[in-house]
C-alpha positions as CSV (number, residue, x, y, z in Angstrom):
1,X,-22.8,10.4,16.0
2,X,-22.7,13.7,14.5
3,X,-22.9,15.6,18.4
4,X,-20.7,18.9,17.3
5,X,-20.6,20.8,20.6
6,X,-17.2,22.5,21.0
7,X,-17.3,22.4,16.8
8,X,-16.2,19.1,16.3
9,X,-17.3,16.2,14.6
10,X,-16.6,12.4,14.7
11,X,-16.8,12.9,10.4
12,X,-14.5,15.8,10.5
13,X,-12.4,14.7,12.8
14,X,-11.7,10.9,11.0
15,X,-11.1,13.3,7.9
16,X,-8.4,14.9,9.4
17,X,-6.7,11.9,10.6
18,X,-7.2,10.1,7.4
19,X,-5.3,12.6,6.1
20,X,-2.4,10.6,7.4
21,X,-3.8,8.4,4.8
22,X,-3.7,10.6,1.5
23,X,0.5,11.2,2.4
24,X,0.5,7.5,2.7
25,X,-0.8,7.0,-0.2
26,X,1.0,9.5,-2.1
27,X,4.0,8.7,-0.4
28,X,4.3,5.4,-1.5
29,X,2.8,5.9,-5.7
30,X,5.1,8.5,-6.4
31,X,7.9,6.6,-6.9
32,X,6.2,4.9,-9.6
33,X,6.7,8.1,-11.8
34,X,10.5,8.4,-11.3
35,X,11.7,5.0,-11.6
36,X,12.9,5.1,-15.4
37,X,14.3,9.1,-15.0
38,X,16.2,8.1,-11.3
39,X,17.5,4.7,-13.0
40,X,19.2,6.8,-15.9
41,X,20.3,9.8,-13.8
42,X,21.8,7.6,-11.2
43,X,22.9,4.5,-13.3
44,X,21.5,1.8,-11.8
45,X,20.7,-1.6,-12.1
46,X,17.7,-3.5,-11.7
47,X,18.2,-4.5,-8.1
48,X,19.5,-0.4,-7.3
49,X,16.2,0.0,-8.9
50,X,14.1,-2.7,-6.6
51,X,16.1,-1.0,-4.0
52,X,15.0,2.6,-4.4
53,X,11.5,1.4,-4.9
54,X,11.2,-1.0,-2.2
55,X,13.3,1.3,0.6
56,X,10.0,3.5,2.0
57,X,8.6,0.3,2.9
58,X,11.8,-0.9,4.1
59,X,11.2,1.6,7.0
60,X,7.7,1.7,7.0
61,X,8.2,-2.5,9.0
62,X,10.4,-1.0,11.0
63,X,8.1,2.1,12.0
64,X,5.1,-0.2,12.7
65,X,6.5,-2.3,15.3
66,X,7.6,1.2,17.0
67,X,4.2,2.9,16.3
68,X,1.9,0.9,18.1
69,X,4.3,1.4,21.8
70,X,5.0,4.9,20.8
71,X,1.2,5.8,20.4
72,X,0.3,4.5,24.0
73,X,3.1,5.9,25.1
74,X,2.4,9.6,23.7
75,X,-1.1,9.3,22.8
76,X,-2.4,8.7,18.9
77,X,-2.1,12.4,18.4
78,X,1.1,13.1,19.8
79,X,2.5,10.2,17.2
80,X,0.4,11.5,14.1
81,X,2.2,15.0,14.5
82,X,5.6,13.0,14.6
83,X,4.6,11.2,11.2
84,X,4.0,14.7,9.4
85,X,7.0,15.9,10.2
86,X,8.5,12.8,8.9
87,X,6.8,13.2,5.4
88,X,8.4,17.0,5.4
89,X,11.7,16.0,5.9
90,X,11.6,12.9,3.4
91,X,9.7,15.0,0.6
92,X,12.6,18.0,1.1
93,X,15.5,15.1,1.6
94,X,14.1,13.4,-1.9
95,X,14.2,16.5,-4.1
96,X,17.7,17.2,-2.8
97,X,19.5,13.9,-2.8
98,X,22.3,14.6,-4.9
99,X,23.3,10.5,-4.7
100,X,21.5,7.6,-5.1
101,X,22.0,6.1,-1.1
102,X,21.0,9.6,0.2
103,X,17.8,9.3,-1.7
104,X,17.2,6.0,-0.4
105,X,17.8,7.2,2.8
106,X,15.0,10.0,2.5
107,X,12.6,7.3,1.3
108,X,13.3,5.2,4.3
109,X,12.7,8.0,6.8
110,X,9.2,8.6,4.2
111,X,8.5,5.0,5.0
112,X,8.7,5.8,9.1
113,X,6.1,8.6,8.5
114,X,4.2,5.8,6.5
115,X,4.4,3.1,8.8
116,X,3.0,5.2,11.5
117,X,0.1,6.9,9.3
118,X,-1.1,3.4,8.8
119,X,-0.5,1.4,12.1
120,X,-2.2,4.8,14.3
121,X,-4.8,6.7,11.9
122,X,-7.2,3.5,11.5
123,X,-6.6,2.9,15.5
124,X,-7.8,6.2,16.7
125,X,-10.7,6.5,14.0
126,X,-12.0,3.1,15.2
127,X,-11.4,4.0,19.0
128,X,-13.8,7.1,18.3
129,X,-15.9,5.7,16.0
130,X,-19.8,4.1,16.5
131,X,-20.3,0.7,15.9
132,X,-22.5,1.4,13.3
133,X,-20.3,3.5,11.6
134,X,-16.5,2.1,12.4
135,X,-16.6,0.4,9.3
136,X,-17.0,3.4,7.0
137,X,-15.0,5.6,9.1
138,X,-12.0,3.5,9.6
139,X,-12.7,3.2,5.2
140,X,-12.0,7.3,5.0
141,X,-8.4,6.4,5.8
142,X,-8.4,4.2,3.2
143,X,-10.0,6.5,0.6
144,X,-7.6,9.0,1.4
145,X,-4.8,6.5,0.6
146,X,-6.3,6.1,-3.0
147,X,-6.4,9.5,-3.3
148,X,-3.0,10.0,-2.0
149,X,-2.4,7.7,-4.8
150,X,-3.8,9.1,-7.5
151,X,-2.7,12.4,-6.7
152,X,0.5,11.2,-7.1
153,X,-0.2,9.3,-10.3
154,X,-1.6,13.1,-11.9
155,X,1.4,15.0,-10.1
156,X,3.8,12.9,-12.1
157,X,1.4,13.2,-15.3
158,X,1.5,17.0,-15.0
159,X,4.8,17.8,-13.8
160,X,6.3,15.5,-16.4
161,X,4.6,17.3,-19.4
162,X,5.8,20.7,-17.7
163,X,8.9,19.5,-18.1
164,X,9.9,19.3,-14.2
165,X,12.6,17.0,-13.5
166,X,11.6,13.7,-11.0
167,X,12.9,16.1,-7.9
168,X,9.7,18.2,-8.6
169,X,7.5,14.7,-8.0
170,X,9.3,13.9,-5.1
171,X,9.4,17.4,-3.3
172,X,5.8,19.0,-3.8
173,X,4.8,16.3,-0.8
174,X,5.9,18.7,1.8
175,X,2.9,21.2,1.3
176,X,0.3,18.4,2.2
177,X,2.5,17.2,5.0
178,X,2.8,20.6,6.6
179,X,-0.8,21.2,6.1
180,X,-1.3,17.7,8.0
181,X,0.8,18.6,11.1
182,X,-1.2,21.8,11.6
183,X,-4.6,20.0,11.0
184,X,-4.0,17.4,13.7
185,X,-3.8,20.1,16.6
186,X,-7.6,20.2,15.9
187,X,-8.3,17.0,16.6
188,X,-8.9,15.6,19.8
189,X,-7.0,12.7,22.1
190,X,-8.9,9.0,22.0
191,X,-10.8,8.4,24.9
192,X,-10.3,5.4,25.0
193,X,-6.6,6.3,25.3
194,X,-7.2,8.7,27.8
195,X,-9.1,6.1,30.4
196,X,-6.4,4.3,30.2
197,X,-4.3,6.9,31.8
198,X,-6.7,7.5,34.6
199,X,-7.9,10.8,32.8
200,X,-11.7,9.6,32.6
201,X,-12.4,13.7,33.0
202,X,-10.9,14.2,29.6
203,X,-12.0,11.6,28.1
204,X,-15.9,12.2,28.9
205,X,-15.5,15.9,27.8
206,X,-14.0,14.0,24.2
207,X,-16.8,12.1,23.9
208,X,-19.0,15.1,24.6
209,X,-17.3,16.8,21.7
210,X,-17.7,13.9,19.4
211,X,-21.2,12.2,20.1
212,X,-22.9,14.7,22.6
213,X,-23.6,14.2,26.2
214,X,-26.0,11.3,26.8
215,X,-24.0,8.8,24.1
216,X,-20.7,10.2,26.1
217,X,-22.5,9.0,29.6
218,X,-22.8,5.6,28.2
219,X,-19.5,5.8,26.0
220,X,-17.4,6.1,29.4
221,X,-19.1,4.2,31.5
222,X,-18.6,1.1,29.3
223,X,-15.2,2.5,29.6
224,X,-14.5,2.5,32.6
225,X,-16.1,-0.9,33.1
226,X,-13.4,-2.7,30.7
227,X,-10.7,-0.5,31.4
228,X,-7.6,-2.4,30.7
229,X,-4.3,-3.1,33.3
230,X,-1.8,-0.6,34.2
231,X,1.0,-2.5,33.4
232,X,1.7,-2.0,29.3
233,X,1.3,-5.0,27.3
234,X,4.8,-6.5,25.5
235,X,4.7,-8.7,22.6
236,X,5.2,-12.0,24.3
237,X,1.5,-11.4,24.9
238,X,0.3,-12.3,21.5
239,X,1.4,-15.5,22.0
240,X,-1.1,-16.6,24.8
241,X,-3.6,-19.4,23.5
242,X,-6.3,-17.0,23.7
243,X,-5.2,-14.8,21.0
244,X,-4.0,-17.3,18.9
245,X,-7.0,-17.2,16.4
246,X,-7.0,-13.3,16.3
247,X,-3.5,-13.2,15.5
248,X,-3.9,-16.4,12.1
249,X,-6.3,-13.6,11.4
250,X,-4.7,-10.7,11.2
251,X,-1.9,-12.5,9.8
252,X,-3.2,-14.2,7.2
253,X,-5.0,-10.6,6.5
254,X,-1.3,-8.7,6.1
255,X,0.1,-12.1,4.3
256,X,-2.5,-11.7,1.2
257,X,-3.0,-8.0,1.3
258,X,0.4,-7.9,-0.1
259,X,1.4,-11.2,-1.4
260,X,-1.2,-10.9,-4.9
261,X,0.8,-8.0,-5.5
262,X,-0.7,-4.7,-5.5
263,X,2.2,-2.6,-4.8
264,X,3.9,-4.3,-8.0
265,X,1.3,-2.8,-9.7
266,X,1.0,0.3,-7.6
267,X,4.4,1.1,-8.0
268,X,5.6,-0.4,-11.0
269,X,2.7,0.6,-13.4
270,X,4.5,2.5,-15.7
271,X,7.1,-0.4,-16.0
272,X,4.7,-3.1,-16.9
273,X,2.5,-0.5,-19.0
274,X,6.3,0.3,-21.0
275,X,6.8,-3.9,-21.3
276,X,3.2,-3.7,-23.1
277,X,4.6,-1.0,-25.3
278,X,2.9,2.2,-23.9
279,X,5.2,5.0,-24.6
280,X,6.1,7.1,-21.2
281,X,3.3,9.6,-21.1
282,X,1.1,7.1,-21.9
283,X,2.0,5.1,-19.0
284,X,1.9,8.0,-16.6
285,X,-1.7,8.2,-18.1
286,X,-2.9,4.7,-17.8
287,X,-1.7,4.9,-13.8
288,X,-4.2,7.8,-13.2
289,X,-6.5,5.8,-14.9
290,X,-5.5,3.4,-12.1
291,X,-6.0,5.8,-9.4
292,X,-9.3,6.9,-11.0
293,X,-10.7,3.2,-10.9
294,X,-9.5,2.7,-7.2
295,X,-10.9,5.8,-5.4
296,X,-14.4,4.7,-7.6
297,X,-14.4,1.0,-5.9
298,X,-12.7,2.3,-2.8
299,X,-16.2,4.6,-2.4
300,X,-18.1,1.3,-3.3
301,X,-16.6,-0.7,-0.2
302,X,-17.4,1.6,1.9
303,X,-21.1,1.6,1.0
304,X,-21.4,-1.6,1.5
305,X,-18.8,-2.6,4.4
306,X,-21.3,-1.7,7.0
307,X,-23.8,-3.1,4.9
308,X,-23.2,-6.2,3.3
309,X,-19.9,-7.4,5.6
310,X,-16.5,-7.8,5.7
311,X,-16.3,-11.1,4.8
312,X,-18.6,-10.9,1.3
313,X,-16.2,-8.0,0.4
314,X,-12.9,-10.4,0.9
315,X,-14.6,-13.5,-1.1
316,X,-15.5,-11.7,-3.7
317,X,-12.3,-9.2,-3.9
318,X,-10.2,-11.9,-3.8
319,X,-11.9,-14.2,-6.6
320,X,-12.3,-11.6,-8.9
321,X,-8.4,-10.6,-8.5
322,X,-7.3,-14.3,-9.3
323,X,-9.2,-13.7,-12.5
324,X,-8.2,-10.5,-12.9
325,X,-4.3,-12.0,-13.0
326,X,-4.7,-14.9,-14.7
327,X,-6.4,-12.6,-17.6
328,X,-2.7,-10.4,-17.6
329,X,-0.7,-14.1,-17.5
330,X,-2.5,-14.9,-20.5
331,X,-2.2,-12.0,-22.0
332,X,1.5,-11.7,-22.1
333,X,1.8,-15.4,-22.7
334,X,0.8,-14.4,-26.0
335,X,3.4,-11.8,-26.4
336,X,6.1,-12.0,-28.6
337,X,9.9,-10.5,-28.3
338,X,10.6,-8.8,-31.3
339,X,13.8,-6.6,-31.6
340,X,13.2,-3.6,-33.4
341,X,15.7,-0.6,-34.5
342,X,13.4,1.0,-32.4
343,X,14.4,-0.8,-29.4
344,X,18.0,-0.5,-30.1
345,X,17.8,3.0,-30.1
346,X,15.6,3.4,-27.1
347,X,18.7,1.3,-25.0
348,X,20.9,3.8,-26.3
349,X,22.9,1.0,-27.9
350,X,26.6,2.0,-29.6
351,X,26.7,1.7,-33.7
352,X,29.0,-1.4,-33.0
353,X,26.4,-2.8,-30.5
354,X,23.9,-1.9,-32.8
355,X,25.3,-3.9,-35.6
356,X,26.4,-6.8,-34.2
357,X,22.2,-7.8,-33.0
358,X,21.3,-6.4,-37.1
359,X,20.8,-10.2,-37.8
360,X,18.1,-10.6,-34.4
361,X,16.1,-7.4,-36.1
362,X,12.5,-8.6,-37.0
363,X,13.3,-12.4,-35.6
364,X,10.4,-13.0,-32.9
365,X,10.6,-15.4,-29.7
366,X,8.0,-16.5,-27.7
367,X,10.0,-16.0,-24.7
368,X,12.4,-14.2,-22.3
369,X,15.0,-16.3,-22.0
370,X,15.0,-17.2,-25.4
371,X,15.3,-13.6,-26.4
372,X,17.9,-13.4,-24.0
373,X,20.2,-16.5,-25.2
374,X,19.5,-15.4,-28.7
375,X,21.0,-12.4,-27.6
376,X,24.3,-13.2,-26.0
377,X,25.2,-16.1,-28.8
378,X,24.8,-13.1,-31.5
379,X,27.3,-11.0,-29.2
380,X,29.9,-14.0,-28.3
381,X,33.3,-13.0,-30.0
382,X,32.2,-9.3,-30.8
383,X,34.4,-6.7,-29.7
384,X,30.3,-5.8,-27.9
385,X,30.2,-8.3,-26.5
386,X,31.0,-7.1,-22.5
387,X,29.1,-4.2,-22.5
388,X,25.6,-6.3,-24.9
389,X,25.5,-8.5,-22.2
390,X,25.0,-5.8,-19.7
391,X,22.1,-4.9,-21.6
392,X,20.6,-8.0,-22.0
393,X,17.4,-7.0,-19.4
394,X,16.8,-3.7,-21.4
395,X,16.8,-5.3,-24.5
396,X,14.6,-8.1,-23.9
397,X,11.9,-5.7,-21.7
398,X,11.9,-3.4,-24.8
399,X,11.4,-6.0,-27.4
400,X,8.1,-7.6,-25.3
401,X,5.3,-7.2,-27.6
402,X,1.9,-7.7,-26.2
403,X,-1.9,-6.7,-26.5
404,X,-1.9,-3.3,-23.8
405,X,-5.8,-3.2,-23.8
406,X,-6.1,-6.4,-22.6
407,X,-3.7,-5.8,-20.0
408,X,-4.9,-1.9,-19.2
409,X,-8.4,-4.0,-18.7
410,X,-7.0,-6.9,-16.8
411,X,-4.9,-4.3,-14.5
412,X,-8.2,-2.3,-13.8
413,X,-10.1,-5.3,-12.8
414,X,-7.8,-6.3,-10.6
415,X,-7.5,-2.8,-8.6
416,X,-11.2,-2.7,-8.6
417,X,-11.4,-6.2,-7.1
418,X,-8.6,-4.7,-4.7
419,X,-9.7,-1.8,-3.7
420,X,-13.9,-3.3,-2.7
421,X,-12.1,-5.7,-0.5
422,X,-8.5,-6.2,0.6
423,X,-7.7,-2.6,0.7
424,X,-10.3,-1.2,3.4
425,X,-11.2,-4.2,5.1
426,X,-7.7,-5.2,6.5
427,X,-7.0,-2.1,7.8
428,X,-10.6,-2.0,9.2
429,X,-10.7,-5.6,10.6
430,X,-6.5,-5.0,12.3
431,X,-8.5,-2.3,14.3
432,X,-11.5,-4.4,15.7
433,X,-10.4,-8.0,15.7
434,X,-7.4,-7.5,18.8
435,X,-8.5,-6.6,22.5
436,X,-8.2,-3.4,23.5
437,X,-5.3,-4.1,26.3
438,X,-2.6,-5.1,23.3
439,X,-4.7,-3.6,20.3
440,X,-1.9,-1.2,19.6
441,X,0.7,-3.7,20.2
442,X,-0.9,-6.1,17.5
443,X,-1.5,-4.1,15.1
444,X,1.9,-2.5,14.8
445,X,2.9,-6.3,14.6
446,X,0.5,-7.1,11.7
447,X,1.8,-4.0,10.3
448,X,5.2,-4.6,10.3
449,X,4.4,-8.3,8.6
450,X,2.3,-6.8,6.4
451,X,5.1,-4.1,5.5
452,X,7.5,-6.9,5.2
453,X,5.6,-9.4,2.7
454,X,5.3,-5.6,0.6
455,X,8.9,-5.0,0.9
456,X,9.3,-9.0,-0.7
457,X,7.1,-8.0,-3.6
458,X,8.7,-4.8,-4.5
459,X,12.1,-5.7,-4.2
460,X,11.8,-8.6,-6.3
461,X,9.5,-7.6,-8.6
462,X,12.4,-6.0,-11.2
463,X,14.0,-9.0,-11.0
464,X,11.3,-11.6,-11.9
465,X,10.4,-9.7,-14.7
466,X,13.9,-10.1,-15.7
467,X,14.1,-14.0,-15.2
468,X,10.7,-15.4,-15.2
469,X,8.8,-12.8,-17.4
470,X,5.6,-11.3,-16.5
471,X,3.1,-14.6,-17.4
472,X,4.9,-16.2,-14.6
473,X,4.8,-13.2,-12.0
474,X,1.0,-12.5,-12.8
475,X,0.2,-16.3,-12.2
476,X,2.3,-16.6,-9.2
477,X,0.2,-14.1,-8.0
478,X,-3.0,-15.6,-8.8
479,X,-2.3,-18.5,-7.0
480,X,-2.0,-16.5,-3.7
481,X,-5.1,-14.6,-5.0
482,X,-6.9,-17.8,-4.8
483,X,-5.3,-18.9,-1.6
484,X,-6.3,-15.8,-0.4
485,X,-9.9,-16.4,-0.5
486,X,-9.8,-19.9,1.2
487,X,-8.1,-18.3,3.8
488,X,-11.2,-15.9,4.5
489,X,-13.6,-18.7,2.9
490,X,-12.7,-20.8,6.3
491,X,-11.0,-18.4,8.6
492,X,-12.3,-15.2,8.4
493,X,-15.3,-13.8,11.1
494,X,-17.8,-11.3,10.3
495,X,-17.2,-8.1,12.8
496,X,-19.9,-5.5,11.8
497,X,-22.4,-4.0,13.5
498,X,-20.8,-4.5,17.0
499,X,-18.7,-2.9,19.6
500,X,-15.1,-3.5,19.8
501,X,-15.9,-4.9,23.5
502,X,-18.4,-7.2,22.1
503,X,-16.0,-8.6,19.7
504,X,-13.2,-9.3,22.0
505,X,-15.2,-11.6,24.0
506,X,-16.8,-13.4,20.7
507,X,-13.2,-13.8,19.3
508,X,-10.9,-14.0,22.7
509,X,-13.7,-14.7,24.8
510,X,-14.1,-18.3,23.1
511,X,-17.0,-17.3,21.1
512,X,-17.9,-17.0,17.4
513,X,-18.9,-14.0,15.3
514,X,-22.1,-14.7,14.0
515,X,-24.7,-12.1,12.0
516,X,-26.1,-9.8,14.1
C-alpha cells in the first residue's frame, strides 16, 4: 500500500482528497453559528430561517445527480478542482450578501461545491484504495468532514467573542478552499478511471506511484480484465432487476443517514441548546463540544470498520441513537413554559406588549400550544395584540424551561452513536456496494436522495419546533432511529475485506456477502 515512488502515497493522497471533506463539513456547520445574528439582521421568519439553513443542501441534490456524469466525464480530479472553486466563490458571495436572497443564493452555489466533495472524494479514494484498507481510507473523508465541522463550531466560538460580525464566519472558508484547489494538482487521476478511457499506460504508471510496481502489475491486469463498456451508463440503468437489491441498499442507507436527524442537530445546535436555556456563548460552546465528541467516535469507526464490519457499526449506531432521542423527548417532556421578564426583554417586546402578558409572568404550562393559546387570549382586544401574535414562536421558544445537562448528554450520545456508524459507513458502503460500469452514476443518485431527505429535515425543523415542540421532533426521530436498524438488521450485507470486483458479483452477481 504505502509504494511512494514518484513521492506519492495512497495515505497522502486520500488526505488530500478528503480535504474535499473538511470544506464539506465546515461548509455545511457554519451556519449553525449565524442563524440567530442573520435572522435579526435580515428580519426573518422561521421559514426564511429554515430557508437560509436548508438552501446549501438545496444545491448540494442538485450537484449530486450532476457530479457522478461530470466526474466520468472530466475525470474525479478535474471535478474536485471545480468543487474548490465553488467553496471560494460561495465563502466570498456569503460575507458580501448585502440581502437575504443573495445570501441564499451563495449558499446554494456552497451546496454545488458540497454535493460534489461528497458524491466524488469517497469514489476516487475507494477506486485507489486496497481492499484491506478501503474501509479506513474512504473513513479519512469522513473524519475530515467532522473536522470541517468542528472547525466551524470553534470559528464561530472565536470570532463571536472577538466581536466579528456573522460575515467573518461565513467568509474565512475561502483560505481552506483555495488551499484545496492547489493541493489537488498533486494528486493523481484514478486508474480505474483512466482504463476506462483506453489510457491503461497511465493508469499502470498511477498505480506504480500509489502501491509500487508488482501490486500495479496485478492492480491493471484485474483491470483490464473487467473493464467496463464504452458506451456511458444513463440512469434508466439502475432500474434493471439485477441492481435492484444494491439500489434498496443504498437507498435505504441515504433514507436513515438523514431521516434521525443529524443535520437538525448539526445545524441547529445552538437553537435547541437556547430552547434548553443556554445563553449564546454557551451554545456556541456546547457545539464544539459536539464537534469534539464526533471527530473522537469518528476515529473509533474507523478502527474498527475494517475490523469489526460494517454492519456491527450500523446495529449498534443506530440502537444507541434511538436511545439517545428518546432520552432528549423525555427530557423536554418534562420542561415547563414559563414566561419571565427575562424573556420579554430578550424578544425585544414594546412597554405596551410587555404589559399586556404582565398577568402570564411566573404562570407555567406544560406545553407549547398551551403557552401559545395562553398567549394570544391575554393579547385579544389589546391595542398589541397584531404585532403579540407575531411573536407568539419567540415567546414560547424563550419561555421553554428544561434540564440542559440532560439534553447536552443525550445530544452527545447521539452524535457518538452517529458518528461510529451512520456517518462513515454510508459513504464507505455508496462506494463499494454499485458495479463499477454505473458506480458513479449511482452514487450521485443516492446522493442526491440522501441530500433531499437532509433538505426535508432542515427545512422543517424551525417549524416543528414551533408546532409540535421538541418531545415530539426528538421521538419522531427515534422512531426512524429504530427503523433504521431493522433496515440493516435484515437488509444490510457485510462488504469488508474484499475487492470491489468481488463484491459486484456477490451483490449483482446473485450472490451473498458472507464473512470472509
Amino acid at each position: 500500500m504505502n509504494g511512494t515512488a514518484g513521492g506519492t502515497s495512497v495515505l497522502r493522497a486520500s488526505l488530500v482528497v478528503a480535504l474535499g471533506g473538511f470544506l464539506t463539513g465546515f461548509d455545511s456547520a457554519v451556519v449553525s453559528g449565524v442563524v440567530d445574528p442573520v435572522r435579526e439582521h435580515f428580519g426573518l421568519d422561521v421559514d426564511r430561517v429554515g430557508w437560509m439553513v436548508s438552501s446549501l443542501t438545496l444545491g448540494a441534490a442538485v450537484a449530486m445527480i450532476l457530479a457522478g456524469p461530470i466526474a466520468d466525464r472530466f475525470g474525479r480530479r478535474a471535478a474536485m478542482v471545480g468543487t474548490a472553486l465553488l467553496f471560494s466563490v460561495s465563502a466570498l458571495g456569503c460575507a458580501f450578501a448585502d440581502s437575504y436572497w443573495l445570501l441564499v443564493l451563495a449558499r446554494i452555489v456552497g451546496g454545488f461545491a458540497v454535493g460534489g466533495a461528497l458524491v466524488i472524494a469517497p469514489m476516487w479514494i475507494a477506486e485507489i484504495a486496497p481492499p484491506e484498507r478501503r474501509g479506513l481510507l474512504v473513513s479519512c473523508n469522513q473524519l475530515n468532514i467532522v473536522v470541517g465541522l468542528s472547525a466551524a463550531f470553534f470559528s464561530n466560538w472565536f470570532l463571536d467573542r472577538a466581536g466579528l460580525s456573522w460575515r467573518w464566519m461565513l467568509g474565512v472558508e475561502v483560505v481552506p478552499a483555495v488551499a484545496y484547489a492547489a493541493l489537488l494538482f498533486t494528486v493523481p487521476h484514478s486508474p480505474r478511471w483512466l482504463v476506462d478511457r483506453g489510457r491503461s499506460e497511465q493508469a499502470l504508471a498511477v498505480l506504480e506511484r500509489l502501491h509500487g510496481r508488482p501490486a500495479a502489475m496485478a492492480q491493471i491486469a484485474a483491470l483490464q480484465h473487467g473493464q467496463r463498456l464504452a458506451a456511458a451508463p444513463g440512469f434508466a440503468e439502475l432500474f434493471q432487476p439485477s441492481l435492484r437489491r444494491v439500489v434498496v441498499i443504498g437507498l435505504g442507507l441515504a433514507f436513515f443517514q438523514q431521516a434521525t436527524g443529524i443535520n437538525a442537530i448539526f445545524y441547529y445546535s445552538p437553537t435547541i441548546f437556547g430552547l434548553a436555556g443556554a445563553t449564546r456563548d454557551v451554545a456556541l460552546g456546547h457545539a464544539i463540544l459536539i464537534g469534539v465528541v464526533n471527530i473522537g467516535f469518528t476515529l473509533v469507526a474507523m478502527r474498527w470498520i475494517d475490523r469489526l464490519g460494517r454492519r456491527p457499526l450500523l446495529l449498534l449506531g443506530s440502537a444507541a441513537m434511538a436511545l439517545a432521542l428518546v432520552v432528549n423527548g423525555l427530557a423536554f417532556a418534562d420542561a415547563r413554559y414559563v414566561l419571565t421578564p427575562a424573556v420579554l426583554t430578550a424578544v425585544a417586546l414594546t412597554p405596551a406588549e410587555a404589559q399586556a402578558l404582565q398577568p402570564l409572568v411566573g404562570v407555567g404550562h406544560h406545553l407549547t400550544q398551551t403557552l401559545a393559546e395562553a398567549i394570544r387570549v391575554q393579547a385579544a382586544g389589546t391595542p398589541s395584540a397584531t404585532t403579540l401574535l407575531a411573536k407568539v414562536d419567540a415567546l414560547v421558544a424563550g419561555a421553554l424551561q428544561v434540564d440542559r445537562w440532560l439534553v447536552l448528554s443525550a445530544i452527545l450520545v447521539y452524535i457518538a452513536a452517529f458518528a461510529m456508524s451512520f456517518g462513515p459507513v454510508m459513504w464507505a458502503m455508496f462506494a463499494e456496494i454499485f458495479p463499477r460500469r454505473v458506480r458513479a452514476l449511482a452514487i450521485s443518485a443516492m446522493s442526491f436522495g440522501n441530500a433531499a431527505v437532509s433538505f426535508a429535515v432542515q427545512q422543517l425543523f424551525p417549524r416543528g419546533l414551533a408546532t409540535l415542540g421538541p418531545t415530539a421532533v426528538f421521538f419522531g426521530f427515534a422512531v426512524v432511529a429504530v427503523l433504521a436498524c431493522l433496515f440493516t438488521w435484515r437488509l444490510i450485507p457485510e462488504t469488508r475485506g474484499r475487492t470491489l470486483e468481488q463484491i459486484e458479483r456477490e451483490l449483482v452477481g446473485g450472490g451473498a456477502a458472507t464473512d470472509p
